[in-house]
C-alpha angles and dihedrals in degrees: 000000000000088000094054106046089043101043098038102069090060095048080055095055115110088258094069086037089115094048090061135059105201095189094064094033097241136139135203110266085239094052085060097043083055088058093047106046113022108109116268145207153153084221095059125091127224100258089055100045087045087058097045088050087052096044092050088049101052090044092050108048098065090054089047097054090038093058086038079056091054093057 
C-alpha cells in the first residue's frame, strides 16, 4: 500500500501527462511496471523517491515499445 500511495502521486505529475488517459482511466504498460518495480521506501525522501520512479521508468519504456513492435 505504501508503493502505491508513494509512487502514485508521481505517475500522476504533467511530465507523464501523455502515458496516461485520464479519461479512461488507463495508464501506459510501462507507467505500471514503474510502480511496480522502482525501488521504495518509507526512508526515502521525495526527492529520492521522485528520482527511482524516474530511473525505473526510463529504463522501462524502451523494453516495453520494443516488445508492442514484435506483435
Amino acid at each position: 500500500m505504501y508503493r502505491l500511495q508513494a509512487l502514485m502521486p508521481i505517475a500522476f505529475d504533467r511530465k507523464y501527462d501523455q502515458y496516461r488517459n485520464d479519461g479512461a482511466g488507463t495508464m501506459h504498460l510501462a507507467l505500471m511496471t514503474a510502480i511496480a518495480y522502482a525501488p521504495c521506501s518509507p526512508r526515502m525522501t521525495p526527492k529520492v523517491l521522485r528520482a527511482s520512479f524516474d530511473k525505473a521508468f526510463r529504463e522501462i519504456l524502451p523494453q516495453v515499445e520494443a516488445a508492442d513492435t514484435l506483435h
